[in-house]
C-alpha positions in Angstrom: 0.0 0.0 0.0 2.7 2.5 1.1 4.5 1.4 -1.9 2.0 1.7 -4.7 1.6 5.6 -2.6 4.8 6.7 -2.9 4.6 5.2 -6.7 2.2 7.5 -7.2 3.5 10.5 -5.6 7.4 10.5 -6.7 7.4 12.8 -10.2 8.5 10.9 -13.4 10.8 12.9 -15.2 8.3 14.6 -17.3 6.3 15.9 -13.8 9.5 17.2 -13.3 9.7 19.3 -16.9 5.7 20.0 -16.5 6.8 21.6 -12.8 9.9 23.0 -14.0 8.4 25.3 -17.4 4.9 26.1 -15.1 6.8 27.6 -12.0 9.7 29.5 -14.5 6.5 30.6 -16.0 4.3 31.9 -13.3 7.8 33.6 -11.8 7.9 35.6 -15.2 3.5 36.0 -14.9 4.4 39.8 -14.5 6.1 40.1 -17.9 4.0 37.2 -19.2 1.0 39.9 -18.7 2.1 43.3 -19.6 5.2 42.4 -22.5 1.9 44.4 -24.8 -1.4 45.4 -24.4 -2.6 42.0 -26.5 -3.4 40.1 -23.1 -5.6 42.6 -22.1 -7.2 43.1 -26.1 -8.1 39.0 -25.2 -9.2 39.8 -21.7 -11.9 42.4 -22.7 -13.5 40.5 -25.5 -13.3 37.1 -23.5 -15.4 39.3 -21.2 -17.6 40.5 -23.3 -18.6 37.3 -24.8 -19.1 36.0 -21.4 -21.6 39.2 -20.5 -23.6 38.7 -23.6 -23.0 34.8 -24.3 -22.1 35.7 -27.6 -19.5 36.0 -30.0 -19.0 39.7 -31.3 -19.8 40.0 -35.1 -18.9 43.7 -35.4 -16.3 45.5 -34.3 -17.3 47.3 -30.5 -13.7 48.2 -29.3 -12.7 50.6 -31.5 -14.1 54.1 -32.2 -12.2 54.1 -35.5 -14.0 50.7 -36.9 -17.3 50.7 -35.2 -19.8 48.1 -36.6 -17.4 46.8 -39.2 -17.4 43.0 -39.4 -15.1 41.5 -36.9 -13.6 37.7 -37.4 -13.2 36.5 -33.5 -10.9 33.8 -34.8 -9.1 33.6 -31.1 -12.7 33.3 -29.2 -12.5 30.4 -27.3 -8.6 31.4 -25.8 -10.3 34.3 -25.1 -13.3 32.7 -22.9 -10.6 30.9 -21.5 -8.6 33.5 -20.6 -11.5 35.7 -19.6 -12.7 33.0 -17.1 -9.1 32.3 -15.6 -9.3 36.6 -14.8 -12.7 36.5 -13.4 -11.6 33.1 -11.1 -7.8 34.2 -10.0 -7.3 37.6 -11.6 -4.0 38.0 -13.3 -2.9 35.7 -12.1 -5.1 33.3 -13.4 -4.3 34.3 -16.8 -0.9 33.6 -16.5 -1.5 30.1 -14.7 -4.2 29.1 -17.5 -1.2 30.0 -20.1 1.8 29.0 -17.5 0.1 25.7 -18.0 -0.4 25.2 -21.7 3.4 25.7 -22.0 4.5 23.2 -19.5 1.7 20.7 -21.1 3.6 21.3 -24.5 7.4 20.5 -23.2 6.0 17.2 -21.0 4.6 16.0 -24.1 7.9 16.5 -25.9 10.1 15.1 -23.2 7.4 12.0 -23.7 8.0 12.1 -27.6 11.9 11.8 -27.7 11.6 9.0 -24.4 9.2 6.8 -26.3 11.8 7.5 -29.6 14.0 5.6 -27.8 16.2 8.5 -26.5 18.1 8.1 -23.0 16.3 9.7 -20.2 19.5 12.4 -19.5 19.3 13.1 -23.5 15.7 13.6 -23.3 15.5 15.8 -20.8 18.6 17.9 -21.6 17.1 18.5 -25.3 13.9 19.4 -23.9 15.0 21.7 -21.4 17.0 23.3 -24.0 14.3 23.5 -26.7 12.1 25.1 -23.7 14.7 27.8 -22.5 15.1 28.8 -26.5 11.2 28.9 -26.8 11.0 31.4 -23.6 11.6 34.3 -26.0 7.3 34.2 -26.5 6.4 32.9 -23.1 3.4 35.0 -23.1 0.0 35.5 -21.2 -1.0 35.3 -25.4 -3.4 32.7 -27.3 -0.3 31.9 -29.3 0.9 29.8 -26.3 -2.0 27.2 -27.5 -0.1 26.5 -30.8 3.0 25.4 -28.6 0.6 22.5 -27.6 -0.9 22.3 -30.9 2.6 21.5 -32.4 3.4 19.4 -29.8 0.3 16.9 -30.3 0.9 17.2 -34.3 4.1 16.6 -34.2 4.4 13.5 -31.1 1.5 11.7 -33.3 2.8 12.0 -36.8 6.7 11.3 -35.1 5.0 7.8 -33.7 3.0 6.8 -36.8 5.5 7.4 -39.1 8.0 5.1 -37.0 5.3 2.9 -36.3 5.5 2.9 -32.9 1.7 4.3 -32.8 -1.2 3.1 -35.1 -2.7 4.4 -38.0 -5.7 5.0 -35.3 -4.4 7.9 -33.6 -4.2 9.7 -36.6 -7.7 10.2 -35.6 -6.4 12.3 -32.7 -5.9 15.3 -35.2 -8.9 16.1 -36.8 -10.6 17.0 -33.1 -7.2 18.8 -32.1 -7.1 20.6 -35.1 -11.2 21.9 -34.4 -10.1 23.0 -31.0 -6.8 24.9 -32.2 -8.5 26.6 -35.2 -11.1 27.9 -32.3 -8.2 29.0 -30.1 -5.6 30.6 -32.6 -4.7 31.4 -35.7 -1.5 29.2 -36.1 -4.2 25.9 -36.4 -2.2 26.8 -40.5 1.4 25.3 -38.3 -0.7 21.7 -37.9 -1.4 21.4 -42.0 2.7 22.6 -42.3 3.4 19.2 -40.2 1.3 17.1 -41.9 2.6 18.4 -45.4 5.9 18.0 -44.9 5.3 14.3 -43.6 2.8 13.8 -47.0 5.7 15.0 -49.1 8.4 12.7 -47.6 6.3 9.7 -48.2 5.2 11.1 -51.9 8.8 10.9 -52.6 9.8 7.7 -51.4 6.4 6.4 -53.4 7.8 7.8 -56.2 11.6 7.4 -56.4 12.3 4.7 -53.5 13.2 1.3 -54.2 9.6 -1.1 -54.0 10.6 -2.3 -50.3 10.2 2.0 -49.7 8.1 3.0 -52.2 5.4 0.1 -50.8 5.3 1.6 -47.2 4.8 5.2 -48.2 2.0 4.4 -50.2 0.3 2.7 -47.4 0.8 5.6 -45.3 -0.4 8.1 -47.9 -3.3 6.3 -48.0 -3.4 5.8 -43.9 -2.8 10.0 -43.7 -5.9 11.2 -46.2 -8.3 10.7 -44.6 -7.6 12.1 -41.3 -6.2 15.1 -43.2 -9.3 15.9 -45.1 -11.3 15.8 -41.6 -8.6 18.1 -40.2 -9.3 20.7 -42.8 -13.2 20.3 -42.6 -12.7 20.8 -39.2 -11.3 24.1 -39.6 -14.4 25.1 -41.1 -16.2 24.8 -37.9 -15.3 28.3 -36.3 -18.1 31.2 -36.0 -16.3 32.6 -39.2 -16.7 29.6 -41.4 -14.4 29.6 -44.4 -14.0 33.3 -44.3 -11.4 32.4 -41.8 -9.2 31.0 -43.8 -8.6 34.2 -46.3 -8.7 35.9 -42.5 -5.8 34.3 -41.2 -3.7 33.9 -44.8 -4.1 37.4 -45.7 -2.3 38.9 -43.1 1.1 37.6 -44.8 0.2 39.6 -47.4 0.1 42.9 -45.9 3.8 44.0 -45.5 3.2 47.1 -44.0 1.6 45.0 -40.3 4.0 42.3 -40.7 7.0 44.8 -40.9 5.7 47.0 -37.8 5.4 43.9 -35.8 8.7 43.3 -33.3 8.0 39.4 -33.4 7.3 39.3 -37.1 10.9 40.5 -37.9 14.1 38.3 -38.1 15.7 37.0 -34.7 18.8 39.6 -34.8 22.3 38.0 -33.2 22.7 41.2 -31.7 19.8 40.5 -29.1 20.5 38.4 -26.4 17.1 36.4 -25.8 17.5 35.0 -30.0 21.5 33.4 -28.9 20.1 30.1 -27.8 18.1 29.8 -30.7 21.0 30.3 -32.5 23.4 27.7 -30.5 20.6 25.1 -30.8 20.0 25.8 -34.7 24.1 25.6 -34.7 24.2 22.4 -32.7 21.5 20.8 -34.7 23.7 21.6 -38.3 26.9 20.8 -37.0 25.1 17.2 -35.3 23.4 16.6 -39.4 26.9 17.1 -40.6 29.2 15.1 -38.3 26.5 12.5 -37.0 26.6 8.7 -37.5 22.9 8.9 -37.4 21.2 9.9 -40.1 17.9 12.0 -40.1 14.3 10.5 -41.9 13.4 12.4 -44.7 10.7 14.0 -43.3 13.1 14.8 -40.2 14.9 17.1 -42.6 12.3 18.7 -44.1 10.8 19.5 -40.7 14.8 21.1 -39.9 14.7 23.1 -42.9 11.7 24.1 -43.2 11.0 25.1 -39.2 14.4 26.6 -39.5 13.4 28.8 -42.6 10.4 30.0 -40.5 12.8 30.7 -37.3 14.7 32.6 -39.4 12.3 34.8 -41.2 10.2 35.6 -38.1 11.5 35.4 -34.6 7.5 34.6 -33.2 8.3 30.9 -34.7 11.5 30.3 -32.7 9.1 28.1 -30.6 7.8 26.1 -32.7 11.0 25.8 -34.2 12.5 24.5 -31.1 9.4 21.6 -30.6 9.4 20.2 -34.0 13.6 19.9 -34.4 14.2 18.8 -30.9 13.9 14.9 -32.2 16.6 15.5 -34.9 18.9 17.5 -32.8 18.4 14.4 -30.5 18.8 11.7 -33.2 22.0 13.8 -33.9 23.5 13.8 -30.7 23.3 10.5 -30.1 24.8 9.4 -33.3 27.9 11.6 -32.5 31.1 9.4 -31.5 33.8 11.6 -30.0 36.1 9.1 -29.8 36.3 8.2 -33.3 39.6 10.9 -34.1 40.4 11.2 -30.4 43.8 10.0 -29.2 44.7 7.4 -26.3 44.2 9.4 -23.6 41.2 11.7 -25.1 39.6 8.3 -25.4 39.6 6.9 -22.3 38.6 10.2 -20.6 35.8 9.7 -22.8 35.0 6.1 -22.3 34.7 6.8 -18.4 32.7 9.7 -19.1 30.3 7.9 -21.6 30.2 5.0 -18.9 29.1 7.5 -16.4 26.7 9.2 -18.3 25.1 5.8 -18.7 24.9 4.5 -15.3 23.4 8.0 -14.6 20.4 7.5 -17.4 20.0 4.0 -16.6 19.3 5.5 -12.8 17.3 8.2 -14.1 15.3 5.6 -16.2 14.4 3.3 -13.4 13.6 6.1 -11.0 11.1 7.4 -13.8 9.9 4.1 -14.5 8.9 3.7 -10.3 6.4 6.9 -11.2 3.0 5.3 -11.7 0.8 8.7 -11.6 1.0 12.7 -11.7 -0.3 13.6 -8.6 2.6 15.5 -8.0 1.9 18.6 -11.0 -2.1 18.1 -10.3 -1.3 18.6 -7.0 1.0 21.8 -7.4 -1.4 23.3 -10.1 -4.3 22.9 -7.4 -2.3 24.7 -4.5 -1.3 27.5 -6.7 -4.4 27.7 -8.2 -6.3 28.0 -4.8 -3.5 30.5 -3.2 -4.4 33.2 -6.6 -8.0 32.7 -5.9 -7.4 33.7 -2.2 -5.4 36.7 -3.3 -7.3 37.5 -6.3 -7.9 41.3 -5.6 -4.2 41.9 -5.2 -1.2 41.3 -7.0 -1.9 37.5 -6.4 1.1 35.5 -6.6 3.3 38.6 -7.4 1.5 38.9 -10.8 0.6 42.6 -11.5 1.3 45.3 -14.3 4.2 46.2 -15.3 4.4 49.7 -14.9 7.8 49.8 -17.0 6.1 48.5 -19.7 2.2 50.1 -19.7 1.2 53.6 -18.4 -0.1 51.8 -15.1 -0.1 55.3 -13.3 -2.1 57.0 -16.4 -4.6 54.8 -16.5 -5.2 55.0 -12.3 -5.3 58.7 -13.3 -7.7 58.5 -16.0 -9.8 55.3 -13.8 -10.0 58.2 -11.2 -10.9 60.9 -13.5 -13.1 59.5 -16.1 -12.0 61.6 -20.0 -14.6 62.4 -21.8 -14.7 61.6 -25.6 -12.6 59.9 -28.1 -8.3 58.8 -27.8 -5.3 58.7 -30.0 -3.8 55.9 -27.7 -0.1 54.2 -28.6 -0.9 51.0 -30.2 0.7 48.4 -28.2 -1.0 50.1 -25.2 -4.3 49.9 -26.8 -5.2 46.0 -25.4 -4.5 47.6 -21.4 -6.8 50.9 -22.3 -9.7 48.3 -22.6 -9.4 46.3 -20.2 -8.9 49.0 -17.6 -12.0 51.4 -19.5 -14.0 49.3 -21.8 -16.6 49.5 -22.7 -16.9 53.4 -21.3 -13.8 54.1 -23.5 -12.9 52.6 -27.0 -9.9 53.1 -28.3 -8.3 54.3 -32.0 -6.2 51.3 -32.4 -4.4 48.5 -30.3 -2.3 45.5 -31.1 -4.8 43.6 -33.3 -3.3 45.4 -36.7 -4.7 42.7 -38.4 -8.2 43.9 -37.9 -7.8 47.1 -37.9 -5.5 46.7 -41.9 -3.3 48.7 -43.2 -4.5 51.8 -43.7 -5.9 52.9 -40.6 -2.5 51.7 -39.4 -0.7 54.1 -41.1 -3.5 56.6 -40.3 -2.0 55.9 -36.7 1.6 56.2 -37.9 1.4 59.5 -39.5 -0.4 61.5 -36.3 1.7 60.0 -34.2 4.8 61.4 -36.2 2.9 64.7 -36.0 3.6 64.6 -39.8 1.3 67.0 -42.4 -2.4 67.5 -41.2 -2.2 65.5 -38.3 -4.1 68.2 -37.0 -6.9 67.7 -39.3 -7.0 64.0 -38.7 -7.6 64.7 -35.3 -10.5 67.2 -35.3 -12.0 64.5 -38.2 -11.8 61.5 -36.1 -12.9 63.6 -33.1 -10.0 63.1 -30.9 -10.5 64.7 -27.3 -7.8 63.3 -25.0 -4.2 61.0 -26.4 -2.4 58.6 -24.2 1.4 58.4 -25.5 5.1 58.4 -24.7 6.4 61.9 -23.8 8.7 61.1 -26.0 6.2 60.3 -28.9 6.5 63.4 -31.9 2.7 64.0 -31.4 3.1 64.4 -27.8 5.5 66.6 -27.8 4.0 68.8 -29.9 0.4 68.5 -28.3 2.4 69.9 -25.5 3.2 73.5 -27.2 -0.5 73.3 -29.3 -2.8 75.9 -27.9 -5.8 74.0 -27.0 -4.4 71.3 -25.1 -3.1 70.5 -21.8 -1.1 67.8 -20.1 -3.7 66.1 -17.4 -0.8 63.6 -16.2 2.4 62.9 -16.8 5.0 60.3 -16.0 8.5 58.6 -17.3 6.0 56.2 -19.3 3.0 58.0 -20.6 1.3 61.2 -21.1 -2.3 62.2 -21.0 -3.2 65.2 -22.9 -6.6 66.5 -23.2 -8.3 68.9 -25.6 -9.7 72.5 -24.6 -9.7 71.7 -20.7 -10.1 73.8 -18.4 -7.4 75.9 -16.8 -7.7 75.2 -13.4 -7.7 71.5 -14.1 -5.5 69.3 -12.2 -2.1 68.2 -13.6 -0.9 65.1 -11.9 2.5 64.2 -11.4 3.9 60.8 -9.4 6.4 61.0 -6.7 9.8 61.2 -7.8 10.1 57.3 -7.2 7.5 56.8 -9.7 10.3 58.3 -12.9 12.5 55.8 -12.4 10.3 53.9 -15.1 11.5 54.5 -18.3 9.5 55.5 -21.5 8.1 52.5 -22.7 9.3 51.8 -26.2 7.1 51.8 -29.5 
């Protein structure tokens, strides 16, 4: 009895990486939360389809767009998100997501153990794909195409080896109808099954019969469930129209060059370097490794690598679907082969301790007959930000480096009256913390809003010619912005308008107040917060 307890109590290996991602997560829930206003965009409408028990058509966040037809294409993350907030608060949010991501990594540590991989292998390629995927740890509905990937990719990885049936192909078309209700990256899961389709297409083709024979049962095994994944996809509130929704974006250079995560991982920035060393490692391990990778393996390399590369938002999924080749790699590499005497028996004793180590490891996780441990710790945690919820619960709270925390108290307190010019990427915290009282001009979903009102935004907030004029037509009465923003500055010499609050981060100025209004300005430990960057 004691036995079969303690069996189900002790953590296997992948508790440990479940516990490991959720806690590194929740430490980082403050960042997770306030990185951009886009949590907060999610949080509003979540809420409002909770309020009304409907999904928004038409457009009731913005001023700008008003009644124009809206595609809620990320609804149910958003119900999901919005119900976390109304349980836990904030930090429910960043629990609901916290856990997602550690779902994702358990299930690849699973994928490369039931490959065949050594436990220490394993978990040291998993750990390392999950530190490279941190760079988009956040409080987002992206997250849910980390797990998406992860199921896609540990399914096809075991039918294509043949360690699973041809029955949990099945697995995909219901996956796929929750992940094209939860994000727009469902488009990732028909990447994976392409690139496996093509692989075998190729050995049908132009492998010898004992290869070609195989594929073509496969082929034939992978239609069906591929043609239910795609009609799936048709089951969203937006129908087919989602597709063209979610495609077109690609196509709009202007929105994809303004966004940060859209743009190419640069060397220069610290957080992209492990993405780097692990694309590094994973070329130099193809090169110099005994092993070589499946067909389909190096198709998933190059082509997840060619999507790392062009857009630093797919590092993640990057780092999921190429952990099994770096680990194939690895394990193919023989140091010893070129080493001399002495290189090689430091390397022998090393390689012998290594594997008394996994085969440790391996019995250890093969003694863990349950997960209480993670249920356990997600319950606990889960209860303590319900207890706290109407504080900064579990230390998760606004950033106030990164959103104007202190202008929106301000304006929370002193209610503006009329439209705003708000800086985009604060445009998802305006409505959570005023919605639906205040709508705002724009925020961080540039794919609704398109490109022109986008550059709309781009030229007033330059202050270039007749932003003036753009102002008084789109009935701006108060702006929220930088100080150091161009339009703020000049607002701030502009007869007619006032500065109602001001801090290191954001500046509030209203149109035609009057004089004797109050201008508020934080105690000096409040500047230490720097202007928050555009």
């Amino acid at each position: 009895m004691l036995t079969r307890l303690a069996g189900r109590l002790a953590p296997s290996l992948a508790d440990l990486v479940f516990l490991g991602c959720f806690f590194v997560a929740l430490g980082a829930g403050s960042t997770m939360i306030s990185a951009d206003g886009d949590p907060g965009r999610h949080l509003t409408v979540g809420r409002a389809i909770l309020a009304a028990g409907a999904i928004p058509r038409v457009d009731v966040f913005s001023h700008t767009l008003a009644g124009e037809p809206f595609v809620p294409y990320e609804w149910l993350a958003e119900v999901l998100i919005a119900a976390s907030h109304a349980a836990a608060g904030l930090a429910g949010a960043v629990l609901l997501h916290a856990a997602v991501i550690a779902v994702s990594f358990a299930l690849l540590y699973c994928q490369l153990r039931r490959r065949g991989h050594g436990a220490l292998l394993a978990l040291a390629v998993t750990l390392l794909a999950a530190a490279v995927s941190a760079i988009h740890w956040l409080a987002r509905p992206h997250v849910f195409t980390f797990l998406g990937v992860a199921v896609f990719a540990a399914v096809l990885d075991g039918w294509q080896r043949g360690r699973l049936s041809s029955r949990w192909l099945w697995l995909l078309p219901p996956s796929m109808l929750v992940w094209t209700n939860v994000h727009g990256g469902f488009l990732v899961g028909f990447v994976l099954l392409g690139v496996y389709a093509i692989a075998d297409g190729i050995r049908a083709a132009l492998g010898t019969d004992e290869m070609a024979e195989p594929a073509r049962r496969r082929l034939r095994q992978l239609a069906a469930p591929v043609l239910a994944s795609f009609l799936a996809t048709l089951l969203n509130p937006a129908g087919p129209a989602l597709w063209q929704h979610v495609t077109g974006y690609f196509g709009k250079s202007l929105l994809v060059d303004l966004t940060d995560e859209y743009r190419s991982p640069s060397l220069h920035d610290p957080s992209v370097r492990g993405f780097y060393a692990m694309l590094a490692l994973s070329a130099v391990g193809l090169a110099v490794s005994r092993r070589r990778l499946a067909l389909q393996e190096l198709g998933l390399f190059l082509v997840f690598g060619a999507f790392a590369l062009y857009a630093a938002r797919n590092i993640p999924l990057y780092a999921i679907v190429v952990a099994p080749c770096l680990a194939t790699s690895v394990e193919g590499i023989d140091l010893r082969m070129n080493a001399g005497a002495r290189a090689r028996h430091m390397l022998a004793r090393l390689t012998g301790w290594l594997a008394a180590r996994d085969a440790a490891y391996t019995r250890i996780d093969g003694r863990a007959a349950g997960h209480a441990l993670p249920a356990m710790a997600v319950a606990l945690t889960l209860a303590g930000a319900v207890a706290t919820r109407n504080g900064a619960s579990l230390g998760v709270e606004i950033d106030a480096k990164r959103q104007p925390a202190g202008a929106l108290a301000y304006l929370k307190a002193h209610p503006p009256q009329g439209k705003v010019f708000n800086e985009l990427v604060w445009g998802g915290y305006v409505l959570h913390e005023l919605w639906p009282a205040q709508r705002v001009f724009i925020d961080g979903q540039t794919d609704f809003y398109g490109e022109a009102l986008t550059a709309e935004y781009l030229s007033v907030r330059a202050a270039e010619v007749d932003w003036s004029t753009t102002l008084d037509r789109r009935g701006i009465d108060w702006v929220l912005l930088p100080p150091d923003a161009p339009l703020a500055r000049t607002l701030q010499g502009t007869a007619g308008w006032r500065t109602a609050y001001a801090d290191r981060v954001a500046v509030v100025l209203t149109r035609d107040a009057p004089r004797d209004a109050p201008i508020t300005r934080p105690a000096p430990a409040a500047l230490d917060t720097a202007a928050a960057p555009y």
